[in-house]
C-alpha positions as CSV (number, residue, x, y, z in Angstrom):
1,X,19.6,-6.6,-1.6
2,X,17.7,-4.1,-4.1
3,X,15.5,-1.3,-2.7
4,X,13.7,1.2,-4.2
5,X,13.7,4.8,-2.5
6,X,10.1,6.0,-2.3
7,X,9.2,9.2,-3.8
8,X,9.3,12.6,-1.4
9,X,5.7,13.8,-0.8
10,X,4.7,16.2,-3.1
11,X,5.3,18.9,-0.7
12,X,8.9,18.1,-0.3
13,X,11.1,21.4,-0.9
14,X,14.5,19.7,-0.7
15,X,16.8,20.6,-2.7
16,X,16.7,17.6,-5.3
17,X,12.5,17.7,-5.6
18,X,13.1,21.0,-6.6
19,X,15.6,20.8,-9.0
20,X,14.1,17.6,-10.8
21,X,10.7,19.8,-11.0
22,X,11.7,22.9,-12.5
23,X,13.9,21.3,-14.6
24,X,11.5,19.1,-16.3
25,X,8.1,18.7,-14.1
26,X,6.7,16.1,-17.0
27,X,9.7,14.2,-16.2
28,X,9.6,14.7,-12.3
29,X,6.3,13.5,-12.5
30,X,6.7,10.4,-14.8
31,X,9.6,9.3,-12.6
32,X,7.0,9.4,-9.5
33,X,4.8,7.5,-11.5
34,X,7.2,4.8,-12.4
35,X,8.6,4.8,-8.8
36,X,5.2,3.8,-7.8
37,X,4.3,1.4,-10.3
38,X,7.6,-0.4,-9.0
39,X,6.2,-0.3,-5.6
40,X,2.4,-1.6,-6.3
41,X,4.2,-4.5,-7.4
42,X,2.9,-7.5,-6.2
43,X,5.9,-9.5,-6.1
44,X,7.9,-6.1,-4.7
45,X,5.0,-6.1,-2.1
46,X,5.3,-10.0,-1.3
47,X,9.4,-10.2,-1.6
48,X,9.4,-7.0,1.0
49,X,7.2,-7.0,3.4
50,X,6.4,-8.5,6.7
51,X,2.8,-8.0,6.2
52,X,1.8,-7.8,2.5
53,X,-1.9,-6.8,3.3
54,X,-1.3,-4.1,5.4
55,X,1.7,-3.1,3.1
56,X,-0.7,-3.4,-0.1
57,X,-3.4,-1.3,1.9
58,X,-1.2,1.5,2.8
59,X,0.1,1.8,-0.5
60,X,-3.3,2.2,-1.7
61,X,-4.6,4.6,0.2
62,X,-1.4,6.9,-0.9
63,X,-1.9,6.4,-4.0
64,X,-5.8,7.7,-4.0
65,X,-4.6,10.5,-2.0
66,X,-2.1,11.1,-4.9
67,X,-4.5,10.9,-7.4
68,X,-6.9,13.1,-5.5
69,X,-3.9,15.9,-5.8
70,X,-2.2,14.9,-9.3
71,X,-5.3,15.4,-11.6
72,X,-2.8,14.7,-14.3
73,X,-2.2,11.6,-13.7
74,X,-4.9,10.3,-11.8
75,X,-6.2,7.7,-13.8
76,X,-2.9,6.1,-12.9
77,X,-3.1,6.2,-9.7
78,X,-6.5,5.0,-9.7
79,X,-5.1,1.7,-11.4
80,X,-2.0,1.3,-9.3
81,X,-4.2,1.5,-6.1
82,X,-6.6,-0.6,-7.5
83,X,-3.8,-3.3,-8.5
84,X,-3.2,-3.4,-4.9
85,X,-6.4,-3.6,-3.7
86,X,-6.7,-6.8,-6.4
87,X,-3.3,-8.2,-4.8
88,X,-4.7,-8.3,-1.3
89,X,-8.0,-10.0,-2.6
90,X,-5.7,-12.6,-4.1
91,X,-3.4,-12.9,-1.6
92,X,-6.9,-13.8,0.4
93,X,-7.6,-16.3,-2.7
94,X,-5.0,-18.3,-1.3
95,X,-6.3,-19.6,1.8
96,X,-7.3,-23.1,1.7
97,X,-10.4,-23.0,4.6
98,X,-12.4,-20.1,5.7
99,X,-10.0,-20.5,9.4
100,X,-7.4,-19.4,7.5
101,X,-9.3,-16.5,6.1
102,X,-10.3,-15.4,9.7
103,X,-6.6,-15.5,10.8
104,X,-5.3,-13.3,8.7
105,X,-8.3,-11.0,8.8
106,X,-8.0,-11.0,12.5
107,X,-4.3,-10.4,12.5
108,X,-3.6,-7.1,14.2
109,X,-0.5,-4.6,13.4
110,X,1.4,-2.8,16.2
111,X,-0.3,0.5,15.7
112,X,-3.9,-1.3,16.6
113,X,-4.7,1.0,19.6
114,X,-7.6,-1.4,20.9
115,X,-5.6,-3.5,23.4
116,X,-8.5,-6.0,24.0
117,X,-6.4,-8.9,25.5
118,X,-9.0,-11.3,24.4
119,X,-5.8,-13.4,23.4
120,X,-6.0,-15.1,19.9
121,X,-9.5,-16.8,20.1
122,X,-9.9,-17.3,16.6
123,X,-13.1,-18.0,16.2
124,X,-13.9,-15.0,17.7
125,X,-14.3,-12.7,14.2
126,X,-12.2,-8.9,14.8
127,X,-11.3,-9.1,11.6
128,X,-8.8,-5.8,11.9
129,X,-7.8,-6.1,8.3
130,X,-11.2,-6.1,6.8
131,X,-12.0,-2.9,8.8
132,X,-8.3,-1.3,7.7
133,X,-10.4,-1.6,4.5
């Protein structure tokens, strides 16, 4: 299937980051840029991944770290981790009862450290994504 590589972090001293940015850095950057626009995606995001919130919030939060870094562009960043935020509230827009709304706001990734084993009461209200928030 297609992929698309994610850009290095900005850090990234491999041989390739270097090259593209001392060649042409407007260029360099531009190709981030577009990289990322593929990638905020909403359709990239649903076709994907396994968990599209989580996925969409992740991508966000990168993305207003990058634009805290990339003054340059950060207008752009802004609006591609705002599309994602959108996504995720329309992805939420979907639900058909507010007990589907709790269920995925109470769904949990792997890397939740909390390991309450109050097992899948789901009226109880976690709601681990909204807090991921």
């Amino acid at each position: 299937g297609a992929y698309i590589d994610k850009p290095h972090p900005l850090s990234c001293c491999c041989r390739p980051c270097t090259e593209g940015f001392h060649a042409d850095s407007l260029r360099y950057s531009m190709r981030r840029i577009h990289t990322y626009r593929a990638l905020a995606s909403p359709a990239w995001i649903s076709l994907t991944s396994e968990d599209p919130i989580l996925a969409a919030f992740r991508l966000s939060w990168e993305l207003e770290r990058l634009a805290r870094v990339e003054n340059e562009f950060k207008d752009t960043y802004l609006e591609l981790s705002d599309q994602c935020k959108k996504y995720t509230c329309e992805l939420l827009h979907q639900c058909r009862s507010t007990q589907e709304v709790i269920a995925v706001l109470n769904r949990r990734s792997e890397e939740d450290s909390d390991d309450d084993d109050d097992e899948d009461d789901p009226q109880q209200l976690k709601l681990s994504r909204l807090k991921l928030a």
